[in-house]
py3Dmol code that shows the C-alpha trace and the ligand (Angstrom):
import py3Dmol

protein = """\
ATOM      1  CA  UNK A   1       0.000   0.000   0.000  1.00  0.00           C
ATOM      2  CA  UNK A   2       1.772   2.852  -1.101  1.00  0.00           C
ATOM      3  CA  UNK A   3       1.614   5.967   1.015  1.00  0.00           C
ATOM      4  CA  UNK A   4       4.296   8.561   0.054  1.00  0.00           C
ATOM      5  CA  UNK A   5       4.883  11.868   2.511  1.00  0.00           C
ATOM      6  CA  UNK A   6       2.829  14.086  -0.077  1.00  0.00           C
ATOM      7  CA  UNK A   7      -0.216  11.523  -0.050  1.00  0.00           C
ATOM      8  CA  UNK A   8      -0.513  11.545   3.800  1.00  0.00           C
ATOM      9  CA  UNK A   9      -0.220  15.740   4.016  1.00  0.00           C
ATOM     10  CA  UNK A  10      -3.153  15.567   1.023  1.00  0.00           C
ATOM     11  CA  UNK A  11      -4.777  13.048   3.148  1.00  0.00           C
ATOM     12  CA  UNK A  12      -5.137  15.447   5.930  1.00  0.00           C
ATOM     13  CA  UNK A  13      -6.099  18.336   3.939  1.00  0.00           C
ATOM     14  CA  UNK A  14      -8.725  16.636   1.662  1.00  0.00           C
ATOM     15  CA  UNK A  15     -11.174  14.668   2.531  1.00  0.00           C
ATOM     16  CA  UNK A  16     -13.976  15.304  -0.622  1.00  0.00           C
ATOM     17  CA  UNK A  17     -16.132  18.008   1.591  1.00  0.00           C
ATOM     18  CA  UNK A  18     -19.279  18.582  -0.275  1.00  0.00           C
ATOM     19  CA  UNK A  19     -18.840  21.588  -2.155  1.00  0.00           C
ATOM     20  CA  UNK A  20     -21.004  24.662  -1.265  1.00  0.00           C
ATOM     21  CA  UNK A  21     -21.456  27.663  -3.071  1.00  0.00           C
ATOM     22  CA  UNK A  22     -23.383  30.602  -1.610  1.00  0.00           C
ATOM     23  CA  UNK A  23     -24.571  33.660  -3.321  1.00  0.00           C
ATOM     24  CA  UNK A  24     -25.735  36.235  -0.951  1.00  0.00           C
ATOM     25  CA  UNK A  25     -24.611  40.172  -1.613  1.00  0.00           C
ATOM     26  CA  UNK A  26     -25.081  40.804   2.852  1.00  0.00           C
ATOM     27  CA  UNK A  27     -21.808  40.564   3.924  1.00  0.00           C
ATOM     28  CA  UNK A  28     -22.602  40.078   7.437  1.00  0.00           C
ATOM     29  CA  UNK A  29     -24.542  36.795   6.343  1.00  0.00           C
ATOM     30  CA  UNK A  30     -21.904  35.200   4.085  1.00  0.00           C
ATOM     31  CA  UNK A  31     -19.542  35.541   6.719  1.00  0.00           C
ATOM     32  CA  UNK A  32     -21.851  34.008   9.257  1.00  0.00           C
ATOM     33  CA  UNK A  33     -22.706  31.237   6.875  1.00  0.00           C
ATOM     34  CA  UNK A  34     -19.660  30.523   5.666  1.00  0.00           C
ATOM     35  CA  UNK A  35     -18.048  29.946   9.458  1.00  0.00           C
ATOM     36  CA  UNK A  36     -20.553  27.691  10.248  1.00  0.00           C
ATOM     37  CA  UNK A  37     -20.674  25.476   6.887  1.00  0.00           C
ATOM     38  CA  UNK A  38     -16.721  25.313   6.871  1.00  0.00           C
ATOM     39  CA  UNK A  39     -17.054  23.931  10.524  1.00  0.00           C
ATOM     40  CA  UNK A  40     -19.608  21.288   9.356  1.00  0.00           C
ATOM     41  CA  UNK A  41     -16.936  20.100   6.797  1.00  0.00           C
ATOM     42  CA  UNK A  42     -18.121  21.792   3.567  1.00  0.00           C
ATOM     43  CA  UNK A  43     -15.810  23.440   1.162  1.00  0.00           C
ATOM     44  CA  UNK A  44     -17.529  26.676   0.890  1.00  0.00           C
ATOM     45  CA  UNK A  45     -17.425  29.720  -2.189  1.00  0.00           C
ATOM     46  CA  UNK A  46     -19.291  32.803  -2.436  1.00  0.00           C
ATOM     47  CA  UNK A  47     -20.820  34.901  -5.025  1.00  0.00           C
ATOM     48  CA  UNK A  48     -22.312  38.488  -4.541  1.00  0.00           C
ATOM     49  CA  UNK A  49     -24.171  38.469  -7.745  1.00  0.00           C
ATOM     50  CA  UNK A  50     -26.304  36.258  -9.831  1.00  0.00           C
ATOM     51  CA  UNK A  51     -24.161  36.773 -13.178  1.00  0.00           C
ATOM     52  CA  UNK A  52     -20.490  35.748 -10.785  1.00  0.00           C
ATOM     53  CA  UNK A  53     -22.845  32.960  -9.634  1.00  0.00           C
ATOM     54  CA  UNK A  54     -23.542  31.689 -13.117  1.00  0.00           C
ATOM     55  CA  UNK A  55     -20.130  31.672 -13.993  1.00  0.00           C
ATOM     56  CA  UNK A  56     -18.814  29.975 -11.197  1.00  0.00           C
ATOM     57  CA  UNK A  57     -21.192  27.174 -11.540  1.00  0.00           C
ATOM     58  CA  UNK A  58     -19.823  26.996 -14.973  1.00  0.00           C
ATOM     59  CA  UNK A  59     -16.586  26.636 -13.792  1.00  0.00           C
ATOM     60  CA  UNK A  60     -17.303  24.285 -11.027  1.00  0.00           C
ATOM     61  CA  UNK A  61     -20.357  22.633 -10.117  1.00  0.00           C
ATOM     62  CA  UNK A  62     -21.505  22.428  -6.277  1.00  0.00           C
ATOM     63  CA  UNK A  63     -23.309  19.841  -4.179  1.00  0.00           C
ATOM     64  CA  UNK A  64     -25.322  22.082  -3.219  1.00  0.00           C
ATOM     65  CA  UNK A  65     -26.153  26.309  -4.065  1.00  0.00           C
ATOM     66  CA  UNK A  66     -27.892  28.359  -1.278  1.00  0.00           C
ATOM     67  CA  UNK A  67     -29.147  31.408  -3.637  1.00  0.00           C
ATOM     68  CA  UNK A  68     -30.454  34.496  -2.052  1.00  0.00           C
ATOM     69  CA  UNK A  69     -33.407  35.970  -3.859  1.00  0.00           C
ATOM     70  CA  UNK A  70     -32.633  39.797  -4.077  1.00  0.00           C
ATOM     71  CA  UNK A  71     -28.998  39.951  -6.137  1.00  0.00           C
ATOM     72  CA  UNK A  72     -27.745  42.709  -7.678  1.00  0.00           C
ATOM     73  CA  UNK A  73     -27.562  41.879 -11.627  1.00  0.00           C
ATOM     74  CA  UNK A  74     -29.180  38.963 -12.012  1.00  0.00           C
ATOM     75  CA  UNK A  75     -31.944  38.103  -9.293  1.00  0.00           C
ATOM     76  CA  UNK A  76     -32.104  34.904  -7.350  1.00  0.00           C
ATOM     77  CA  UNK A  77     -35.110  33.761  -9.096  1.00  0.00           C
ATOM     78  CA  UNK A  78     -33.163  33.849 -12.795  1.00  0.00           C
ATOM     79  CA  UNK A  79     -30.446  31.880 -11.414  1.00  0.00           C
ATOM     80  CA  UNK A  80     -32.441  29.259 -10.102  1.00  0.00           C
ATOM     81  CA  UNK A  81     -34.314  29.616 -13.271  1.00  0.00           C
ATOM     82  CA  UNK A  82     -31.566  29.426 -15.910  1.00  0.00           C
ATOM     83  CA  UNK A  83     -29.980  26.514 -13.975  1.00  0.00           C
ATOM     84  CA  UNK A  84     -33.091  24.838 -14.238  1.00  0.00           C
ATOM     85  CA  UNK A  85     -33.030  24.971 -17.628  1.00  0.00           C
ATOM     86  CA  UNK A  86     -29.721  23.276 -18.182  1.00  0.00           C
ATOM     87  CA  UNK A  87     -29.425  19.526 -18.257  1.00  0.00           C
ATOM     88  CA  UNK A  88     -26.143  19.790 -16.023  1.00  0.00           C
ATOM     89  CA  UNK A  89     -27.774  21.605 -13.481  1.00  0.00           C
ATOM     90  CA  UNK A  90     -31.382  20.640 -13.782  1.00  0.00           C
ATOM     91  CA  UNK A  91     -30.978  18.295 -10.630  1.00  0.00           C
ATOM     92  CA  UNK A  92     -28.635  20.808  -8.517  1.00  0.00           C
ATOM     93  CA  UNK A  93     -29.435  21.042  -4.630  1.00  0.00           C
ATOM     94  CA  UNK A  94     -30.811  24.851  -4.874  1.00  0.00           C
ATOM     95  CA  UNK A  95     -32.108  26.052  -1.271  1.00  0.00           C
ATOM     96  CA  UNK A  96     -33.591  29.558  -1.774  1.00  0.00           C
ATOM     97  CA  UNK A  97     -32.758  32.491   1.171  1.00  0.00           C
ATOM     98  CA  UNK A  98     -35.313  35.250   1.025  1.00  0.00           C
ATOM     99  CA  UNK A  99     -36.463  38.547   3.703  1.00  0.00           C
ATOM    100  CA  UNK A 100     -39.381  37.946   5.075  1.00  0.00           C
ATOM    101  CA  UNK A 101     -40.932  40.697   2.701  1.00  0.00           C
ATOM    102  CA  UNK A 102     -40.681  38.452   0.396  1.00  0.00           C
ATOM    103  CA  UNK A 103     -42.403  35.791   1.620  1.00  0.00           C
ATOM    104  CA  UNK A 104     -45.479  36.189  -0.405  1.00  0.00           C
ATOM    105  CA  UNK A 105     -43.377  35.080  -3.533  1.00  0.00           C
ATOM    106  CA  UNK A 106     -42.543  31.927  -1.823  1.00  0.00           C
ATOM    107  CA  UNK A 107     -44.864  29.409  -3.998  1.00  0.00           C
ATOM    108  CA  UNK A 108     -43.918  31.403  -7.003  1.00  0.00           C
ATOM    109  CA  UNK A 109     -39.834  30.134  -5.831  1.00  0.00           C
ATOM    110  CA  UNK A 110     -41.160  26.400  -5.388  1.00  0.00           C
ATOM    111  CA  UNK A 111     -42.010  26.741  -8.894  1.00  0.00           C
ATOM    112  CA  UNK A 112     -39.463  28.353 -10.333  1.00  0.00           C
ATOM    113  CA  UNK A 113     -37.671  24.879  -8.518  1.00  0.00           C
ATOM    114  CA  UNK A 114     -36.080  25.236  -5.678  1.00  0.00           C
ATOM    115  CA  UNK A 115     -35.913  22.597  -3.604  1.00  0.00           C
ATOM    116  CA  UNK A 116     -36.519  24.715  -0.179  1.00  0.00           C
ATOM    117  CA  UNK A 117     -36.760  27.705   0.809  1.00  0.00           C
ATOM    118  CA  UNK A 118     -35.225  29.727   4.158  1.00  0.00           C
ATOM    119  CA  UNK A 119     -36.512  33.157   5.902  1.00  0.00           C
ATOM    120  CA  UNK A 120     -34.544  35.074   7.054  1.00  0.00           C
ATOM    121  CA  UNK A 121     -33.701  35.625   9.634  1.00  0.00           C
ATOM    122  CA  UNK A 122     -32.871  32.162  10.643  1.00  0.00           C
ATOM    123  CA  UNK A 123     -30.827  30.047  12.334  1.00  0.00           C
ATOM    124  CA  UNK A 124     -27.323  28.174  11.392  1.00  0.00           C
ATOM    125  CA  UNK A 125     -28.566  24.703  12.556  1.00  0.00           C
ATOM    126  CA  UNK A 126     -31.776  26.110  10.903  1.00  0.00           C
ATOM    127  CA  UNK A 127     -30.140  26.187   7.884  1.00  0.00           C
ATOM    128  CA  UNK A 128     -27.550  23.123   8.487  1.00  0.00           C
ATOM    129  CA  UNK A 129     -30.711  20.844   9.152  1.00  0.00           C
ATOM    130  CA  UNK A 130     -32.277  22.060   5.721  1.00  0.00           C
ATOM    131  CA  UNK A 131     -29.123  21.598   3.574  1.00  0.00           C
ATOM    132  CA  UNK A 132     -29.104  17.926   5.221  1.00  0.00           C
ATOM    133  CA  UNK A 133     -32.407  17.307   4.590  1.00  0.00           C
ATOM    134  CA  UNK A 134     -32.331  18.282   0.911  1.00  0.00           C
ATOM    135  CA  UNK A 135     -29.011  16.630   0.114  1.00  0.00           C
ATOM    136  CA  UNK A 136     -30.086  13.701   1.610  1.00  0.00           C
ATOM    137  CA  UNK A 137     -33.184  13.407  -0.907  1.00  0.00           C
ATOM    138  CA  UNK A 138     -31.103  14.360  -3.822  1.00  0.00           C
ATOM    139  CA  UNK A 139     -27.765  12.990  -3.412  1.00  0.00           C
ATOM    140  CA  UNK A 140     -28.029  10.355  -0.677  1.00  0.00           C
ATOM    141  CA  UNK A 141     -24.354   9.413  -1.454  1.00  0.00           C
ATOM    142  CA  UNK A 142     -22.931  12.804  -0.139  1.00  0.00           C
ATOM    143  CA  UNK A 143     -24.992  12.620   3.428  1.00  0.00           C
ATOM    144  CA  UNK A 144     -24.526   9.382   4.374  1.00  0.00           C
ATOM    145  CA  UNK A 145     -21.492   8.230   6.153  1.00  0.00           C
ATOM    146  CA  UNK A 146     -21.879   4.687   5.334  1.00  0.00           C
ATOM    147  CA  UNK A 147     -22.718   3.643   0.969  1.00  0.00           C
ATOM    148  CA  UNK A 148     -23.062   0.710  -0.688  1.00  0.00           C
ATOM    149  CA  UNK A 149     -22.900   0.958  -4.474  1.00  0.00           C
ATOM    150  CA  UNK A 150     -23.085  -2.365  -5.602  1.00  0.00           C
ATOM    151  CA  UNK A 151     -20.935  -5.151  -3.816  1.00  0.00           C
ATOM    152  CA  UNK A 152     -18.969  -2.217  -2.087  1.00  0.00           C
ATOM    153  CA  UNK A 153     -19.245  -0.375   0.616  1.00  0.00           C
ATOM    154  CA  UNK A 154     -17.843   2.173   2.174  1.00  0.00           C
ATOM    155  CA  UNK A 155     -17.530   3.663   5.571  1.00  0.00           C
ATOM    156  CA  UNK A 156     -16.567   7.904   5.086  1.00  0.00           C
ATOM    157  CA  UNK A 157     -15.585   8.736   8.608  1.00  0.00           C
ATOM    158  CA  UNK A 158     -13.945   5.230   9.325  1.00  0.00           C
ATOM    159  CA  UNK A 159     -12.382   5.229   6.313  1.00  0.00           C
ATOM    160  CA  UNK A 160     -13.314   1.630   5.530  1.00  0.00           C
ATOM    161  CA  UNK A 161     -13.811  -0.362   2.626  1.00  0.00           C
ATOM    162  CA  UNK A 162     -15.342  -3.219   1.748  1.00  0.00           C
ATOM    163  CA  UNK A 163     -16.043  -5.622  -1.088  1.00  0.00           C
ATOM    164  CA  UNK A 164     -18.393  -8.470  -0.576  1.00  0.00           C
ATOM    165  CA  UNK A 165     -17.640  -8.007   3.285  1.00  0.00           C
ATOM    166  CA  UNK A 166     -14.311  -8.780   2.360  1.00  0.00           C
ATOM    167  CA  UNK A 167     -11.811  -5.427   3.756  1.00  0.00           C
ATOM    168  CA  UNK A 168      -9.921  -3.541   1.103  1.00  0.00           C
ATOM    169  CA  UNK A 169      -6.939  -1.470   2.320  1.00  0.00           C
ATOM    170  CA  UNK A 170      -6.821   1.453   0.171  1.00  0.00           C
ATOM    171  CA  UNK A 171      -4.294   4.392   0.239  1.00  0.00           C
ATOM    172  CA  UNK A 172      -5.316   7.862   1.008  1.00  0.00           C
ATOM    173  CA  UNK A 173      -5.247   9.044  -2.284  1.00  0.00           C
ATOM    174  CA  UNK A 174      -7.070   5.881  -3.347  1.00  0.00           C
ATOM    175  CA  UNK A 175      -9.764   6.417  -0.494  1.00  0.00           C
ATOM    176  CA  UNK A 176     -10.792   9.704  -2.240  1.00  0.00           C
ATOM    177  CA  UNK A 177     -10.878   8.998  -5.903  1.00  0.00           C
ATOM    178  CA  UNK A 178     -13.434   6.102  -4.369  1.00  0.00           C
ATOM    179  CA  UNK A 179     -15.224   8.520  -2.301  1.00  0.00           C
ATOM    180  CA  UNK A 180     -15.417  11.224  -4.962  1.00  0.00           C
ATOM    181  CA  UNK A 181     -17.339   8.431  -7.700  1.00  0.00           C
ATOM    182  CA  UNK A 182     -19.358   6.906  -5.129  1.00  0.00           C
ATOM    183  CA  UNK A 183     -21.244  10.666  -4.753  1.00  0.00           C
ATOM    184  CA  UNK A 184     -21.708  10.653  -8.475  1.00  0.00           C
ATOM    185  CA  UNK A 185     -22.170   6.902  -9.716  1.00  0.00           C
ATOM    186  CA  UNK A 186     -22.323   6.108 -13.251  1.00  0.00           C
ATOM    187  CA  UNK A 187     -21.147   9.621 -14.078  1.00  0.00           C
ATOM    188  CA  UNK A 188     -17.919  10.033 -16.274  1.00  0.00           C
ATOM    189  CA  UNK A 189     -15.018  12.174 -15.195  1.00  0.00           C
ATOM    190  CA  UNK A 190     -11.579  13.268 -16.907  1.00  0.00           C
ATOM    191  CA  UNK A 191      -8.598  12.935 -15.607  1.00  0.00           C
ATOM    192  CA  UNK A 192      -8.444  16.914 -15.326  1.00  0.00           C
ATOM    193  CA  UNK A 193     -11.516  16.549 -13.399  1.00  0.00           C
ATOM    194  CA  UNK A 194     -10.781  14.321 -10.719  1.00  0.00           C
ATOM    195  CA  UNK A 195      -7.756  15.859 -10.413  1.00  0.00           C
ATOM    196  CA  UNK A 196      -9.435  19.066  -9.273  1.00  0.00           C
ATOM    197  CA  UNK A 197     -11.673  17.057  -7.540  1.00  0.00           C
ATOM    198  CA  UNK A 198      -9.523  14.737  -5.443  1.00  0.00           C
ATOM    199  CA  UNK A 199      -6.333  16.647  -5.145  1.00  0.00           C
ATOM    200  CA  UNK A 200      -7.263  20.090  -5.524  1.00  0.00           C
ATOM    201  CA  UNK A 201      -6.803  22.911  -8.287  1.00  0.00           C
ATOM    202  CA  UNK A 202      -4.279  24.286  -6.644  1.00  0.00           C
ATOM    203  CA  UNK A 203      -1.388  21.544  -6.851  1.00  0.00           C
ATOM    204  CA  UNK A 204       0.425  20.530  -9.608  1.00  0.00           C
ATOM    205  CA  UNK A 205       0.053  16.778 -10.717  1.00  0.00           C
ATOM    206  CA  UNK A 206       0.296  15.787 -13.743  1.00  0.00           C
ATOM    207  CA  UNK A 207      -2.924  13.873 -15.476  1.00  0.00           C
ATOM    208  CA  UNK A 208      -1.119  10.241 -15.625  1.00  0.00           C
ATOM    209  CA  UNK A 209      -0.911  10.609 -12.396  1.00  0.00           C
ATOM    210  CA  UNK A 210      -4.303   9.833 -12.072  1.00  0.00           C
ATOM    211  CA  UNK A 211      -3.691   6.896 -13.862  1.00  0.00           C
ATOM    212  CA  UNK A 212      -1.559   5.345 -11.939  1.00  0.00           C
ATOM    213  CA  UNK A 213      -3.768   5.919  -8.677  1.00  0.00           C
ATOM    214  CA  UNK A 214      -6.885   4.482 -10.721  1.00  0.00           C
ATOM    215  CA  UNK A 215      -4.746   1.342 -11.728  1.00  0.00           C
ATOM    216  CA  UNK A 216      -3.568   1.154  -7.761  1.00  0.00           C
ATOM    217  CA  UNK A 217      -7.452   1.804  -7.113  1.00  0.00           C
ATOM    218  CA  UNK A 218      -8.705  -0.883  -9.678  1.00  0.00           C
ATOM    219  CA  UNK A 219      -5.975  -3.677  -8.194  1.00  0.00           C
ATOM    220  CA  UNK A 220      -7.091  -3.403  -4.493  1.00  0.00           C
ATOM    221  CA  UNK A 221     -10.747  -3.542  -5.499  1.00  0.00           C
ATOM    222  CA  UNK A 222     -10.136  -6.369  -7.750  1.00  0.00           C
ATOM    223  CA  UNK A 223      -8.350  -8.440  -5.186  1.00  0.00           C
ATOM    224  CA  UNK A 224     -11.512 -10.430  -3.437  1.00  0.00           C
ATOM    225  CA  UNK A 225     -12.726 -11.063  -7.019  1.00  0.00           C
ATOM    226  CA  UNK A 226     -16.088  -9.608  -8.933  1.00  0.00           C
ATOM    227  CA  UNK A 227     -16.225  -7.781 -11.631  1.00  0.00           C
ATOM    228  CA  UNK A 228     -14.048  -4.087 -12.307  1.00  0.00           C
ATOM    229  CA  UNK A 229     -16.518  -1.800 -11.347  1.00  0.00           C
ATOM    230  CA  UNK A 230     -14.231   1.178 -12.536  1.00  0.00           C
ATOM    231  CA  UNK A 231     -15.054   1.694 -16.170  1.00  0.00           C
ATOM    232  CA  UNK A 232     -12.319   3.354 -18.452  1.00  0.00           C
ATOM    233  CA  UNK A 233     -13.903   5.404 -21.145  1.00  0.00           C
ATOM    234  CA  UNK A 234     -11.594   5.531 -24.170  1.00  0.00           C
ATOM    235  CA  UNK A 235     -10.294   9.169 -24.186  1.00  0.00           C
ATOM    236  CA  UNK A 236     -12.567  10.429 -21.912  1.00  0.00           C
ATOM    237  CA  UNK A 237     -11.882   9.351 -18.745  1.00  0.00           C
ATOM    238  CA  UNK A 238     -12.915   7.384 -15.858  1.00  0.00           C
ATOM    239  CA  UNK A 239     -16.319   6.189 -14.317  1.00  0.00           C
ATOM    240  CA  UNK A 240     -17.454   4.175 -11.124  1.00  0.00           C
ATOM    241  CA  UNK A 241     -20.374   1.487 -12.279  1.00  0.00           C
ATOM    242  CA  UNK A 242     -23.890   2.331 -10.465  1.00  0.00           C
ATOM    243  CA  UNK A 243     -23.937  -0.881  -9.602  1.00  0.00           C
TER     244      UNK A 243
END
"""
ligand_1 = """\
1
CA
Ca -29.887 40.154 -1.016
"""
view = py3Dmol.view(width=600, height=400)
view.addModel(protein, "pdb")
view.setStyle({"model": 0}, {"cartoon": {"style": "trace"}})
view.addModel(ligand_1, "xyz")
view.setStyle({"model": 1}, {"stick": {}})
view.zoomTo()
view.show()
């Protein structure tokens, strides 16, 4: 089991936190919010705007968006509207903040398709409880600490493995790429991707990299036998089978 001095230092700084992305222009609020959600283990961003919003999602897109209704440029409503719209985001976590002024727009939000909807003002375990509660409907692999995707399962804050109750010993960096597909089974992801993804944009690895920690991957999930369930996609990457 491989485990070089760079692996163990990633290990501690990355453990695939759900990725958050709020867009709220109070600044009192964002900083509130984003204190509490980086203390519940999210990986939090912030917009001001609904166009910076758009962008970002572009760029990178969360587990879940918390999307204030009143935005300077582009209002809430659009976002949640245009993302709607889209076939990537059509199924994005969206949880709507509003003042209670604006309350009487609330079905008119539920239809546009938010998932849920907070007033403000409200509370962080307010807020913490809804974010649960809606990831858990949409993506039950993020909220869970224990998944099973087919004949594995996996144990997030034991950092345990197992295929057909037989124990696989995977390296740090191995433990992620893992964790990372089972939140998105079935779904195919580039090698620039995961690397984003699993070691972060900010270091430099180069892309076979990846492919050397999805052969080490592969190996220690082959070992107790079964099928591969990691599916390479001829010049397009790498998938997890839904099982
Ligand atoms: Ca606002």
């Amino acid at each position: 089991m491989p485990s070089t001095a760079t692996e163990q230092r990633q290990a501690v700084r990355v453990a695939a936190r759900p990725y958050a992305l709020l867009v709220e222009d109070e600044a009192p609020l964002v900083e509130l919010i984003r204190y509490n959600l980086d203390r519940e283990g999210y990986e939090i961003a912030t917009a001001s705007d609904g166009e910076e919003a758009l962008m970002m999602i572009d760029e990178r897109q969360p587990d879940i968006l918390l999307l204030d209704w009143m935005l300077p440029k582009l209002a809430g409503i659009e976002v949640c509207r245009r993302l709607r719209g889209r076939a990537a985001t059509r199924n994005l976590p969206i949880i709507m903040l509003t003042a209670k002024a604006e309350e009487t727009d609330r079905i008119r939000g539920l239809d546009t398709g938010a998932d849920d909807y907070m007033t403000k003002p409200f509370s962080m375990s307010e807020l913490s409880a809804r974010i649960r509660a809606v990831m858990r409907r949409i993506r039950p692999a993020l909220a869970e600490d224990r998944v099973v995707i087919g004949d594995i399962s996996v144990d997030r804050s034991a950092h345990r493995v197992t295929r057909n109750d037989v124990e696989v010993h995977l390296g740090p960096t191995e433990f992620r790429l893992l964790d990372y597909f089972i939140q998105h089974p079935g779904r195919v992801f580039s090698r620039e991707q995961l690397l984003d993804a699993v070691w972060g944009s900010d270091v430099y690895v180069e892309t076979r990299t990846v492919d050397v920690h999805i052969g080490r991957l592969r190996k220690a999930l082959l070992k107790g036998g079964g099928e591969d369930p990691i599916r390479t996609v001829r010049s397009a990457g790498y998938s997890l089978n839904a099982g």
